[in-house]
C-alpha positions as a printed Julia matrix, in Angstrom:
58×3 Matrix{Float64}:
 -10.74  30.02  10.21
 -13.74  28.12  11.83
 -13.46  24.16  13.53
 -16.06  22.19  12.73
 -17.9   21.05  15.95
 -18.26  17.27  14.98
 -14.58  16.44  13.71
 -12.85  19.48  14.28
 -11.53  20.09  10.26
 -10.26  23.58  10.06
 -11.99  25.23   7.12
 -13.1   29.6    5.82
 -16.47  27.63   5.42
 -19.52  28.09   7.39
 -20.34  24.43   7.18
 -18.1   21.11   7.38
 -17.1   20.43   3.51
 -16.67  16.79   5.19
 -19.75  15.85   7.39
 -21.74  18.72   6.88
 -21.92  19.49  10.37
 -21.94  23.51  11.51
 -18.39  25.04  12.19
 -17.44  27.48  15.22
 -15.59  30.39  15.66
 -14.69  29.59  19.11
 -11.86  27.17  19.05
  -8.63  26.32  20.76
  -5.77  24.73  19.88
  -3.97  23.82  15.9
  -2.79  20.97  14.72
  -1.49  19.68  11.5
  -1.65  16.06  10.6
   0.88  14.69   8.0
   0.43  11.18   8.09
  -2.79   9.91  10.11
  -1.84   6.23  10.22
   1.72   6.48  11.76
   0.22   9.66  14.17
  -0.64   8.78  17.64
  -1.92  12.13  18.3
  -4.33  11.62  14.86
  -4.93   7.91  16.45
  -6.01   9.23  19.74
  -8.41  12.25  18.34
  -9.64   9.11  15.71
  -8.54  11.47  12.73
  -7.76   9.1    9.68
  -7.26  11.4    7.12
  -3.99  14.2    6.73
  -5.14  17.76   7.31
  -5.65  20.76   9.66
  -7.62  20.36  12.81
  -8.8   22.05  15.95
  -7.87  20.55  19.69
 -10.46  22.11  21.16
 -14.29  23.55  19.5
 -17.04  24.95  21.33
């Protein structure tokens, strides 16, 4: 899996399908967001959509 350096989407791709933005190797951290609105993890990263994401992408 790579993060994507701008909003951290986990994807096999070598750019974002999202923003189009390069993706990284190097990344720390998973997370898995069910449902963005009711998340305060999702509202303090400012993910709005449900999805798997990176914590951390360098």
């Amino acid at each position: 899996m790579k993060a994507c350096r701008k909003c951290h989407v986990l994807t096999k791709k070598n750019v974002c399908p999202f923003c189009g933005e390069p993706t990284s190797d190097h990344w720390q951290g998973y997370l898995i967001v069910i449902d963005a609105s009711n998340s305060v993890i999702a509202e303090k990263m400012h993910l709005k959509m449900p999805g798997k994401y990176a914590l951390k992408v360098r």
